[in-house]
mmCIF file of the N, C-alpha and C atoms, coordinates in Angstrom:
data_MODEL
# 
_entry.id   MODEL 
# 
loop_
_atom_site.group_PDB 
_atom_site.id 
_atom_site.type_symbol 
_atom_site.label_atom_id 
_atom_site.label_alt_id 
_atom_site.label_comp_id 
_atom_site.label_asym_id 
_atom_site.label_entity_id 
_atom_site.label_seq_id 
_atom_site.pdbx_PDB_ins_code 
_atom_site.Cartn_x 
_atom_site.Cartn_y 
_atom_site.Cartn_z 
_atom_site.occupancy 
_atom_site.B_iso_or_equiv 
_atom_site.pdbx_formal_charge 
_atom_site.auth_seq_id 
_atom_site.auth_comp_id 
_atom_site.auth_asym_id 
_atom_site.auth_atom_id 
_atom_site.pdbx_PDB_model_num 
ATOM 1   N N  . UNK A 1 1  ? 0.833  -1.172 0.000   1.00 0.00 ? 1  UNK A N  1 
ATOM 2   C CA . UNK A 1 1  ? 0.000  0.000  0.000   1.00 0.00 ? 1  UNK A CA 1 
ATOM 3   C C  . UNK A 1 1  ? 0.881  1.239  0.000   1.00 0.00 ? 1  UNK A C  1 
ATOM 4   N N  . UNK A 1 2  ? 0.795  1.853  -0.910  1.00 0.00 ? 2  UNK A N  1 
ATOM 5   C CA . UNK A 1 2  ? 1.581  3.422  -0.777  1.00 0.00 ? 2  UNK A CA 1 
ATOM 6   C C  . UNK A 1 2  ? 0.927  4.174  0.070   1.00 0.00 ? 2  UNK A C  1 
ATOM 7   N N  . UNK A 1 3  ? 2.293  4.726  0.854   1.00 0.00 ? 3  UNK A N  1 
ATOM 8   C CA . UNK A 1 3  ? 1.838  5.712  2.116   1.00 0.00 ? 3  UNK A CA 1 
ATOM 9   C C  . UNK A 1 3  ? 2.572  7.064  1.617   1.00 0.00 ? 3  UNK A C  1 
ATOM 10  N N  . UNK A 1 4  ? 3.032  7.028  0.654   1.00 0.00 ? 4  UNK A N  1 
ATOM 11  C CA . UNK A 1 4  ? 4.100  8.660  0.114   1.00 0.00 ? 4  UNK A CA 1 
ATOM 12  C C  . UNK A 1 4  ? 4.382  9.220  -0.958  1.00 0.00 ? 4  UNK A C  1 
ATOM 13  N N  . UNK A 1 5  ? 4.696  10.173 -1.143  1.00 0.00 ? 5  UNK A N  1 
ATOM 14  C CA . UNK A 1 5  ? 5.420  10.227 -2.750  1.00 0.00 ? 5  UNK A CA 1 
ATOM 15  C C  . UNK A 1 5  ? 5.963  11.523 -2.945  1.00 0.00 ? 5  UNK A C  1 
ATOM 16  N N  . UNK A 1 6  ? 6.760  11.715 -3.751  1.00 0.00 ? 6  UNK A N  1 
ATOM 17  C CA . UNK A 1 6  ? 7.374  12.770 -4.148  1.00 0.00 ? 6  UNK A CA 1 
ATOM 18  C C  . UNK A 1 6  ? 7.677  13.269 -4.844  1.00 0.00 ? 6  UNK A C  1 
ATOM 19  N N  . UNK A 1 7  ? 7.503  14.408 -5.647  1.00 0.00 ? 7  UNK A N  1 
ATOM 20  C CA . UNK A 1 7  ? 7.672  14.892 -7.021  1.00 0.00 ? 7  UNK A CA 1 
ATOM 21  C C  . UNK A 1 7  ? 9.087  15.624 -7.121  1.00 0.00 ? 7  UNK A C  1 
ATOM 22  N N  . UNK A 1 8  ? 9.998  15.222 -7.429  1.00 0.00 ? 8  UNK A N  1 
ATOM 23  C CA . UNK A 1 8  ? 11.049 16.235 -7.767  1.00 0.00 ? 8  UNK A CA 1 
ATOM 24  C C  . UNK A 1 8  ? 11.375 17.382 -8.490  1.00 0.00 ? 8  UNK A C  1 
ATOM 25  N N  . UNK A 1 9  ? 11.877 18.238 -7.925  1.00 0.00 ? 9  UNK A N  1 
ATOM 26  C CA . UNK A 1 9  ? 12.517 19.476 -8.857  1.00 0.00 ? 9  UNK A CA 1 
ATOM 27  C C  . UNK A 1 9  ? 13.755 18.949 -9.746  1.00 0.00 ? 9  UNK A C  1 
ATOM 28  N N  . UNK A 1 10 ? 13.820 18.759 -10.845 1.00 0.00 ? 10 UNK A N  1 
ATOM 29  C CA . UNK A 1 10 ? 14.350 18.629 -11.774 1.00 0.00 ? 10 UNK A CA 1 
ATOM 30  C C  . UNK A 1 10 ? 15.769 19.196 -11.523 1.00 0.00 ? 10 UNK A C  1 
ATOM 31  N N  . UNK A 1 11 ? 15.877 20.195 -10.568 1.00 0.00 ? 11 UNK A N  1 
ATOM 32  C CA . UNK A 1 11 ? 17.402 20.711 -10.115 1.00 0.00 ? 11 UNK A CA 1 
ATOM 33  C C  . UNK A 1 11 ? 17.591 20.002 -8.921  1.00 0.00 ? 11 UNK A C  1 
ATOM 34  N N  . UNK A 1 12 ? 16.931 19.188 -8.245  1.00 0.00 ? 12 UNK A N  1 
ATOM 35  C CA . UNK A 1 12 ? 17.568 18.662 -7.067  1.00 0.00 ? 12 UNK A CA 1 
ATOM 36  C C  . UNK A 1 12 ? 17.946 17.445 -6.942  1.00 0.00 ? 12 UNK A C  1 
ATOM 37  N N  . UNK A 1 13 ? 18.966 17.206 -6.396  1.00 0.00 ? 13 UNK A N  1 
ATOM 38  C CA . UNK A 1 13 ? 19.583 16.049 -6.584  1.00 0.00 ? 13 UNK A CA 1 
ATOM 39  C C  . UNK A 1 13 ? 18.534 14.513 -5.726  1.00 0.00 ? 13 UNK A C  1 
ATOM 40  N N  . UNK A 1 14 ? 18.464 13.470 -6.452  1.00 0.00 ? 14 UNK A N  1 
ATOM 41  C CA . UNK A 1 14 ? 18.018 12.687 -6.128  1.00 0.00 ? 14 UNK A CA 1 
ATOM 42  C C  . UNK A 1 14 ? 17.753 12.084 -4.787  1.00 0.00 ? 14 UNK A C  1 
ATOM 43  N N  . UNK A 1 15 ? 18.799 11.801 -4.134  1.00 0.00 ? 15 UNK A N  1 
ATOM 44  C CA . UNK A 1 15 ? 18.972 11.435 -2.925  1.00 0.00 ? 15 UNK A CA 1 
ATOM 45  C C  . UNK A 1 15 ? 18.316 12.266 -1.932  1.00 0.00 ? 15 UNK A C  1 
ATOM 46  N N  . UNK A 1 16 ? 18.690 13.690 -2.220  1.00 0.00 ? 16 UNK A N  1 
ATOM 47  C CA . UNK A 1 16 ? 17.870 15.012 -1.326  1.00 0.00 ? 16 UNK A CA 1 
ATOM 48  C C  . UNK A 1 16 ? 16.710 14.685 -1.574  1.00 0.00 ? 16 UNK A C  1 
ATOM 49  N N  . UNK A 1 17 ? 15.952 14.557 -2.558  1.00 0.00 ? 17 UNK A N  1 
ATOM 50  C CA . UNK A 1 17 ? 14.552 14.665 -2.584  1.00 0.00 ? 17 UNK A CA 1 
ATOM 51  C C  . UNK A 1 17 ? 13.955 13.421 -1.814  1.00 0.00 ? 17 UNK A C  1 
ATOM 52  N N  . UNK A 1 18 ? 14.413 12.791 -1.671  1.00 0.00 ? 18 UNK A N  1 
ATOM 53  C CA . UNK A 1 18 ? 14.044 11.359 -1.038  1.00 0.00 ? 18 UNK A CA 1 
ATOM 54  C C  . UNK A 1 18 ? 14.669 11.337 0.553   1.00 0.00 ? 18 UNK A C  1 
ATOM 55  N N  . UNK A 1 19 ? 15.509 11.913 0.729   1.00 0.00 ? 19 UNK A N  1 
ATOM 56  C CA . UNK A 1 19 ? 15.619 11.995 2.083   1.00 0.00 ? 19 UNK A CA 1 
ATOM 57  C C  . UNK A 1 19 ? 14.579 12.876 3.292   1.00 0.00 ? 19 UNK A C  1 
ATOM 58  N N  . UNK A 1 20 ? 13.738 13.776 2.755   1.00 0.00 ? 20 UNK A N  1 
ATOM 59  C CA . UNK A 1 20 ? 12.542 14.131 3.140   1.00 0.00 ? 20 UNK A CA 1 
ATOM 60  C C  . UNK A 1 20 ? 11.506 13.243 3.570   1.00 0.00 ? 20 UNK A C  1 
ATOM 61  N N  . UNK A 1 21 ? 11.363 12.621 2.569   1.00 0.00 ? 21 UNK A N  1 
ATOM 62  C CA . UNK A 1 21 ? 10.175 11.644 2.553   1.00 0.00 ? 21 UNK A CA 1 
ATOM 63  C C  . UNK A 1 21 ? 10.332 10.189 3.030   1.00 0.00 ? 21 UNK A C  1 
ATOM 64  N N  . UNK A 1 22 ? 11.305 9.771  3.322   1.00 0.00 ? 22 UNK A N  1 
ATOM 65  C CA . UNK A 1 22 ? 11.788 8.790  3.738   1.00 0.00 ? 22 UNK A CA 1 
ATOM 66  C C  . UNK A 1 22 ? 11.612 9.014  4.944   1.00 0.00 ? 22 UNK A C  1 
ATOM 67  N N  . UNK A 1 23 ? 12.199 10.117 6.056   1.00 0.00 ? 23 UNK A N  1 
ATOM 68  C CA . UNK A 1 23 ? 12.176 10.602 7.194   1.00 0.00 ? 23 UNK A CA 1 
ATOM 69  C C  . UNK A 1 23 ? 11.055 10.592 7.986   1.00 0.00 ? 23 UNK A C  1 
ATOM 70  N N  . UNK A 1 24 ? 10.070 11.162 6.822   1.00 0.00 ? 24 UNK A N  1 
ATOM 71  C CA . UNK A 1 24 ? 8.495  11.208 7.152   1.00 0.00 ? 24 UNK A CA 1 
ATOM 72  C C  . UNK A 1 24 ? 7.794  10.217 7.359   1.00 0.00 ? 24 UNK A C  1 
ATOM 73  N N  . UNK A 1 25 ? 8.522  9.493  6.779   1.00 0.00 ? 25 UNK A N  1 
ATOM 74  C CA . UNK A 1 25 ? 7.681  7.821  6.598   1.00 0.00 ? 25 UNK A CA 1 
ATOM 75  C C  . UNK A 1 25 ? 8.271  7.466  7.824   1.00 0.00 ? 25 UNK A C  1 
ATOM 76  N N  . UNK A 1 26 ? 9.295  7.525  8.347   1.00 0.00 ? 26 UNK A N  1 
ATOM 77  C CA . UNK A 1 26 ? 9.814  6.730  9.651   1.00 0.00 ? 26 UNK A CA 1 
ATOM 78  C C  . UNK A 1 26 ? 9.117  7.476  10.495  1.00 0.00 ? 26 UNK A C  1 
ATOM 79  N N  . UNK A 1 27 ? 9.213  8.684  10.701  1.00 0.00 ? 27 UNK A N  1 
ATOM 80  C CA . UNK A 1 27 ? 8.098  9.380  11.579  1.00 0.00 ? 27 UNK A CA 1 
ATOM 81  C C  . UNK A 1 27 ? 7.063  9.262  12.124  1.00 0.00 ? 27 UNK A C  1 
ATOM 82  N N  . UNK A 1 28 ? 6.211  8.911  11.150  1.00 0.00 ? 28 UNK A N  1 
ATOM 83  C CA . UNK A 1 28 ? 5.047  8.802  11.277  1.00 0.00 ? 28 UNK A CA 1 
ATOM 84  C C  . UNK A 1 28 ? 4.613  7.713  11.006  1.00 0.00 ? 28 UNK A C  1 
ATOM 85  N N  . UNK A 1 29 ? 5.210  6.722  10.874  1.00 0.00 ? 29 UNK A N  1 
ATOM 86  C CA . UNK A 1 29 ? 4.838  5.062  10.362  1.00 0.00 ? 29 UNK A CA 1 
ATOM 87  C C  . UNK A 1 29 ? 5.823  4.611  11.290  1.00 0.00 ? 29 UNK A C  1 
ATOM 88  N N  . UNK A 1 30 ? 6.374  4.379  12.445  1.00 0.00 ? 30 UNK A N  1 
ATOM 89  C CA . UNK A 1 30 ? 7.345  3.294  12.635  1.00 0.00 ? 30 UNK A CA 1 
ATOM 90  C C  . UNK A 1 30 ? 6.967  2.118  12.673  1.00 0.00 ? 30 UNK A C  1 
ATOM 91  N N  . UNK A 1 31 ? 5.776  1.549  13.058  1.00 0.00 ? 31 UNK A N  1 
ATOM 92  C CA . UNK A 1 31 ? 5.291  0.522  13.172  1.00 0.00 ? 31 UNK A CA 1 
ATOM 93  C C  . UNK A 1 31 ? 5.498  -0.095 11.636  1.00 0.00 ? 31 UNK A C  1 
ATOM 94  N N  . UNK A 1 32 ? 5.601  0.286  10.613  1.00 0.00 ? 32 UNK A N  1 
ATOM 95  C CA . UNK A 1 32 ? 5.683  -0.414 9.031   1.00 0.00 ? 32 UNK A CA 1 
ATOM 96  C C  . UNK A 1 32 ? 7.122  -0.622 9.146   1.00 0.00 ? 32 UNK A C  1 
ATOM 97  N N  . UNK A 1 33 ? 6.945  -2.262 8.912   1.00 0.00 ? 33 UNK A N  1 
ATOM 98  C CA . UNK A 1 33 ? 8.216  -2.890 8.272   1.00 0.00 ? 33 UNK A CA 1 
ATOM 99  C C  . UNK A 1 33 ? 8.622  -3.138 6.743   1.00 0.00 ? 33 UNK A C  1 
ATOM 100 N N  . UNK A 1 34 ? 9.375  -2.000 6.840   1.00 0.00 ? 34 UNK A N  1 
ATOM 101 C CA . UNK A 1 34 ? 9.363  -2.037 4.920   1.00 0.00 ? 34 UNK A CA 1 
ATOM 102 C C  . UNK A 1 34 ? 10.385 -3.150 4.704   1.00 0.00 ? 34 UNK A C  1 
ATOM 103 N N  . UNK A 1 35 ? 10.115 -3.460 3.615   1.00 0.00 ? 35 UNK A N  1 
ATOM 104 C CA . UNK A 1 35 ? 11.187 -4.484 2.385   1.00 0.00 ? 35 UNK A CA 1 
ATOM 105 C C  . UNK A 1 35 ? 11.716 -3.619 0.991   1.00 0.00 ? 35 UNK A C  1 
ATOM 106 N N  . UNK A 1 36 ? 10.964 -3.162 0.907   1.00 0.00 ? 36 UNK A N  1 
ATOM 107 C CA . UNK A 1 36 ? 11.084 -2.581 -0.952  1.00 0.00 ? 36 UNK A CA 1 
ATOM 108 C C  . UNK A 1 36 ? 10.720 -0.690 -0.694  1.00 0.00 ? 36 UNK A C  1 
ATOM 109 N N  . UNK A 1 37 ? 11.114 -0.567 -1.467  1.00 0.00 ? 37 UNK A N  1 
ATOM 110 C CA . UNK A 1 37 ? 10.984 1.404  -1.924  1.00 0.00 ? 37 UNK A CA 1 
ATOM 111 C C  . UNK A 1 37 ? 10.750 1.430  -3.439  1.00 0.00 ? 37 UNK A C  1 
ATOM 112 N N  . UNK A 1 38 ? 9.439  1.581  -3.883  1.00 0.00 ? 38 UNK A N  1 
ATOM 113 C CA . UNK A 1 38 ? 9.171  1.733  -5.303  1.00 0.00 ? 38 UNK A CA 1 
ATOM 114 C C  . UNK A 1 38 ? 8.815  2.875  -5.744  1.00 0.00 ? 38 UNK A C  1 
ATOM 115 N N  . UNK A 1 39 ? 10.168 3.168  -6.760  1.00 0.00 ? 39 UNK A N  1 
ATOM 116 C CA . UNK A 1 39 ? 10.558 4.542  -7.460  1.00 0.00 ? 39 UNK A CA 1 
ATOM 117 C C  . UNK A 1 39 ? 10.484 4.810  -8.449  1.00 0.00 ? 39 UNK A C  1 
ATOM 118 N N  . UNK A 1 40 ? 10.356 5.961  -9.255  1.00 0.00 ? 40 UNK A N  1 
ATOM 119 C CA . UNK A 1 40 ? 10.169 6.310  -10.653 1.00 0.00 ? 40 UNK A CA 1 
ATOM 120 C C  . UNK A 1 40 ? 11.595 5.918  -11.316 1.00 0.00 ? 40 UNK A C  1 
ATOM 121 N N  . UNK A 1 41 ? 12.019 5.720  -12.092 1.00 0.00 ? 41 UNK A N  1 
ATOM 122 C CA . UNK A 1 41 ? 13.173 5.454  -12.780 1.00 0.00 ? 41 UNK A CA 1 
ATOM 123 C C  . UNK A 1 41 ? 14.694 6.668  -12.887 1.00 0.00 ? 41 UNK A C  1 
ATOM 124 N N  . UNK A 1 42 ? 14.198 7.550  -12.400 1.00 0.00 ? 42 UNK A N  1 
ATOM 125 C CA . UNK A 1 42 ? 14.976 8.700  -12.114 1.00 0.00 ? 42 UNK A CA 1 
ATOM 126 C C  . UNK A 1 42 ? 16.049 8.307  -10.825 1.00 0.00 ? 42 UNK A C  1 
ATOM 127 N N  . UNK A 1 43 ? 14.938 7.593  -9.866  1.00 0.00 ? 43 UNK A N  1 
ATOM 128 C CA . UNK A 1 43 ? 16.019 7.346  -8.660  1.00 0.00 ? 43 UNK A CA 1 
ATOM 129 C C  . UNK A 1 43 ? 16.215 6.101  -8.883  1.00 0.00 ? 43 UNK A C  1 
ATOM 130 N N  . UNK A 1 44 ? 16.731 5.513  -9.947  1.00 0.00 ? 44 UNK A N  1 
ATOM 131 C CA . UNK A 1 44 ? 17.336 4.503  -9.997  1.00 0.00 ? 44 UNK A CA 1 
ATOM 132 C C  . UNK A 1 44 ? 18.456 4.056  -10.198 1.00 0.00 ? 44 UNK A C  1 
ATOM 133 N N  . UNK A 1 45 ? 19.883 4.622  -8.935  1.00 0.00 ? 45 UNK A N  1 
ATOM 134 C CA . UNK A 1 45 ? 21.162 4.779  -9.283  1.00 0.00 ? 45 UNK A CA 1 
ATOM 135 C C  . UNK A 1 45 ? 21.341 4.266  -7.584  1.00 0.00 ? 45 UNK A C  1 
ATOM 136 N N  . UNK A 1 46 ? 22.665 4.236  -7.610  1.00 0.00 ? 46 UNK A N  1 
ATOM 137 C CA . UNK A 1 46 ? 23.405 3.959  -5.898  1.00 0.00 ? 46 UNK A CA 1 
ATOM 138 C C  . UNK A 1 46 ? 23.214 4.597  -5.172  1.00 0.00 ? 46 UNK A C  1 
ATOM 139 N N  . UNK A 1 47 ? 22.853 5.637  -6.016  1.00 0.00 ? 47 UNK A N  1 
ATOM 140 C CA . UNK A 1 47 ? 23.230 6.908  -3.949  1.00 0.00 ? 47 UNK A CA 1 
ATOM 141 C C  . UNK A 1 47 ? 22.035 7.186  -3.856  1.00 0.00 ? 47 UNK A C  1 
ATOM 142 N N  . UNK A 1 48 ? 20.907 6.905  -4.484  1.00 0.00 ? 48 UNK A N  1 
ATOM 143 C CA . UNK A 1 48 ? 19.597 6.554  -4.015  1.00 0.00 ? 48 UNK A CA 1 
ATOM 144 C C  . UNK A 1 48 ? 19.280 5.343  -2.666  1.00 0.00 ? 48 UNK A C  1 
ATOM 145 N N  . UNK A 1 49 ? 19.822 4.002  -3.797  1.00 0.00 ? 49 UNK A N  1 
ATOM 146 C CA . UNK A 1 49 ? 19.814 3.065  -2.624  1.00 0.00 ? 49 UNK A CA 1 
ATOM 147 C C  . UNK A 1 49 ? 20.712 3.166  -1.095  1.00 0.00 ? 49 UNK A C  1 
ATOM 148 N N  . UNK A 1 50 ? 21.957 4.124  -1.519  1.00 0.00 ? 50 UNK A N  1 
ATOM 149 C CA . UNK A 1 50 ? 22.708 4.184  -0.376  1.00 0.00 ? 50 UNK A CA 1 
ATOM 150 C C  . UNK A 1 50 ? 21.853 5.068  0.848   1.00 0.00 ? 50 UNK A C  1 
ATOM 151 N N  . UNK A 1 51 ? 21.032 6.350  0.149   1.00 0.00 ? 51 UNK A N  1 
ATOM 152 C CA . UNK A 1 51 ? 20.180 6.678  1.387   1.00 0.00 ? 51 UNK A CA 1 
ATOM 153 C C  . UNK A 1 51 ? 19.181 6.002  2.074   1.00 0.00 ? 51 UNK A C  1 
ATOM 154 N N  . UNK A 1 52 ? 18.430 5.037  1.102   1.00 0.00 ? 52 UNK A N  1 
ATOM 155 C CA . UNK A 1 52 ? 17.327 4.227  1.456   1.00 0.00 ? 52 UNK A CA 1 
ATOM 156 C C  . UNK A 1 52 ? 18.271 3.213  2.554   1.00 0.00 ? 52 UNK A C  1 
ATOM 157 N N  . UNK A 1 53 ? 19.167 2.942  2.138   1.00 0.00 ? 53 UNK A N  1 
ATOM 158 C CA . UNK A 1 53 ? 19.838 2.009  3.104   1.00 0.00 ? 53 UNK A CA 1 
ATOM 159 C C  . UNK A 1 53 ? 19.915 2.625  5.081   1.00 0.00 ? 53 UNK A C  1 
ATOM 160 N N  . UNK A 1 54 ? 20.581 3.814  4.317   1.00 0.00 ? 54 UNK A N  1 
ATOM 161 C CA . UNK A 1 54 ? 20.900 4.981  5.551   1.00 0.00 ? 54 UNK A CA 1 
ATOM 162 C C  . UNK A 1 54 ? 19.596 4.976  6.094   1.00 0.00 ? 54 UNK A C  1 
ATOM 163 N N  . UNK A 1 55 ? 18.586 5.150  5.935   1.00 0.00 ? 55 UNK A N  1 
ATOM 164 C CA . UNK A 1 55 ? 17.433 5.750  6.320   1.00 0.00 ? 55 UNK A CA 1 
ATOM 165 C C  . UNK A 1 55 ? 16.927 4.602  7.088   1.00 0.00 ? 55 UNK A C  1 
ATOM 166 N N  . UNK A 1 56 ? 16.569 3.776  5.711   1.00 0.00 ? 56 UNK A N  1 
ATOM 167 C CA . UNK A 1 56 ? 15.341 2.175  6.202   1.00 0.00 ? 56 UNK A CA 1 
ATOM 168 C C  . UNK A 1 56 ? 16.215 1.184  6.589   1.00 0.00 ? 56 UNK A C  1 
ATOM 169 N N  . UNK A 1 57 ? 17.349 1.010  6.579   1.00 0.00 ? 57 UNK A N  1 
ATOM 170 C CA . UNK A 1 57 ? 18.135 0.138  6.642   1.00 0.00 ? 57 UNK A CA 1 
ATOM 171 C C  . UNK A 1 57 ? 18.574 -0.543 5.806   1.00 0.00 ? 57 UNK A C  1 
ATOM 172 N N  . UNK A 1 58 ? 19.284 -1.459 6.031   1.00 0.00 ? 58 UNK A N  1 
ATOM 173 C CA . UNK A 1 58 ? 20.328 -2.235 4.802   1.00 0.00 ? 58 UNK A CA 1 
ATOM 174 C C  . UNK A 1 58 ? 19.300 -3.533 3.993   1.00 0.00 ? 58 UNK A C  1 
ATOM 175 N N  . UNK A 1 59 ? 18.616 -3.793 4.568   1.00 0.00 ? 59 UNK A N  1 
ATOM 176 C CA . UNK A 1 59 ? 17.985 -4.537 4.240   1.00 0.00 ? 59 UNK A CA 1 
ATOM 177 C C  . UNK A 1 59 ? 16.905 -4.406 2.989   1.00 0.00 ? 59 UNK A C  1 
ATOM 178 N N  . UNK A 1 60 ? 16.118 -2.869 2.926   1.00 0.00 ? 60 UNK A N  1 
ATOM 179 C CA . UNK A 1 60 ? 15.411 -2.153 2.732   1.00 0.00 ? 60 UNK A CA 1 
ATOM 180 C C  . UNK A 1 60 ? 15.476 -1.902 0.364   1.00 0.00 ? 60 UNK A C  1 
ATOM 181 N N  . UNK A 1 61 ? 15.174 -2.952 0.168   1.00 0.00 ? 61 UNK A N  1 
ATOM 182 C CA . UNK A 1 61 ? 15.330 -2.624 -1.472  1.00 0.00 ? 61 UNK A CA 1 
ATOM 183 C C  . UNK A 1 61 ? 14.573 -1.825 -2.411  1.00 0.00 ? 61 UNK A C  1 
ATOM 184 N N  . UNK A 1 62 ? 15.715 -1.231 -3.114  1.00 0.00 ? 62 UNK A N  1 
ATOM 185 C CA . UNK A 1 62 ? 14.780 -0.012 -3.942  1.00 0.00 ? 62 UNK A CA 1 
ATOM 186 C C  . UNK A 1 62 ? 14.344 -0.563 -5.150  1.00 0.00 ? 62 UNK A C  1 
ATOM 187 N N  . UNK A 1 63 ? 13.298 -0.513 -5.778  1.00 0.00 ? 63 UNK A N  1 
ATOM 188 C CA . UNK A 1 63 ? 12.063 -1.158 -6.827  1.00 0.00 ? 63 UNK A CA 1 
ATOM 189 C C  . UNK A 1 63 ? 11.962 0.352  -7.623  1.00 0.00 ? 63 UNK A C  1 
ATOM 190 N N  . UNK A 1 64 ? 13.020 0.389  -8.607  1.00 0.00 ? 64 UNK A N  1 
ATOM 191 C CA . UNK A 1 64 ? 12.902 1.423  -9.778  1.00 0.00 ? 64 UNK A CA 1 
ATOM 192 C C  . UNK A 1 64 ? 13.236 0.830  -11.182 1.00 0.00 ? 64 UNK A C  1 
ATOM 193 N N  . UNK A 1 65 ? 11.793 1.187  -11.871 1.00 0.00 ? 65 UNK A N  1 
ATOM 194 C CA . UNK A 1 65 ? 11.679 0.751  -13.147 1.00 0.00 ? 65 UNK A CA 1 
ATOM 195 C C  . UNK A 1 65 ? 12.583 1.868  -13.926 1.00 0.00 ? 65 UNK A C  1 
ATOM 196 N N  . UNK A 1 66 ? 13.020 1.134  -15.298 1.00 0.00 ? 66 UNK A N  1 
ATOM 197 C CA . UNK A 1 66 ? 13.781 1.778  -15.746 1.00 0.00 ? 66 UNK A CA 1 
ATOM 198 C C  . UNK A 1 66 ? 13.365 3.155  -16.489 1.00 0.00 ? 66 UNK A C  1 
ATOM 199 N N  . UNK A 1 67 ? 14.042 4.381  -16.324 1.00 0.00 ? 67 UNK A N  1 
ATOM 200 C CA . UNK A 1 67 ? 13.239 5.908  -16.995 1.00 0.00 ? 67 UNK A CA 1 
ATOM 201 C C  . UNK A 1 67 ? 12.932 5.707  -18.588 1.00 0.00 ? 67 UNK A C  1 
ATOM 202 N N  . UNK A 1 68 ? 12.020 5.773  -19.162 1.00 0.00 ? 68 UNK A N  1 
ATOM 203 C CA . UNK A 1 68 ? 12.023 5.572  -20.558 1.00 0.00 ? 68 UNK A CA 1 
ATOM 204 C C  . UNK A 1 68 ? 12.331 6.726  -21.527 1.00 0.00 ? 68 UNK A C  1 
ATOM 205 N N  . UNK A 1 69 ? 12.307 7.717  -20.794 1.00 0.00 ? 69 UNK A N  1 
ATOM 206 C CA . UNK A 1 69 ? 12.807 8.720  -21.503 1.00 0.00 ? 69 UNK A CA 1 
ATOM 207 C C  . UNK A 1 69 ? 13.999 9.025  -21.492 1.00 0.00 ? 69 UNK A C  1 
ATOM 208 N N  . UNK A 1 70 ? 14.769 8.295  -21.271 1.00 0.00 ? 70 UNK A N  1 
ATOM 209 C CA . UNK A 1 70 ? 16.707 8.242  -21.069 1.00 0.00 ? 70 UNK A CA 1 
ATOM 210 C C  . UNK A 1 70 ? 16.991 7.380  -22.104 1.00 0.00 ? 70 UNK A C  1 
ATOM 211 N N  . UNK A 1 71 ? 15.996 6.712  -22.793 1.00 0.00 ? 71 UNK A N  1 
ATOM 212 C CA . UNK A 1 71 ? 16.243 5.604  -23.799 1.00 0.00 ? 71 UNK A CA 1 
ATOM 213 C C  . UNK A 1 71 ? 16.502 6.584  -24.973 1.00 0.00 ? 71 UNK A C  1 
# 
């Protein structure tokens, strides 16, 4: 069930934009045991997963389809 989401500014770096919302989600959800983080294809690089790691823990996998407009 999606509990979040986030639209990025096109000037901000990936990881920043997701470190907001990630925060929020621990905040206000601790009781949810996440597994997966499903992302638009934009955050689909390392230092995405490296914050999701930081944040949700190591365990915690990021689910980003690939951007089709990079094709």
């Amino acid at each position: 069930t999606p509990v979040g989401c986030v639209v990025p500014n096109g000037r901000q770096y990936e990881p920043d934009s997701l470190e907001p919302l990630l925060k929020d989600l621990t905040e206000k959800h601790p009781e949810l045991d996440m597994e997966k983080v499903n992302a638009d294809g934009v955050f689909n690089s390392q230092p995405c997963r490296d914050k999701i790691h930081e944040i949700l823990g190591e365990n915690v996998e990021l689910f980003s389809s690939v951007n089709a407009r990079s094709w």
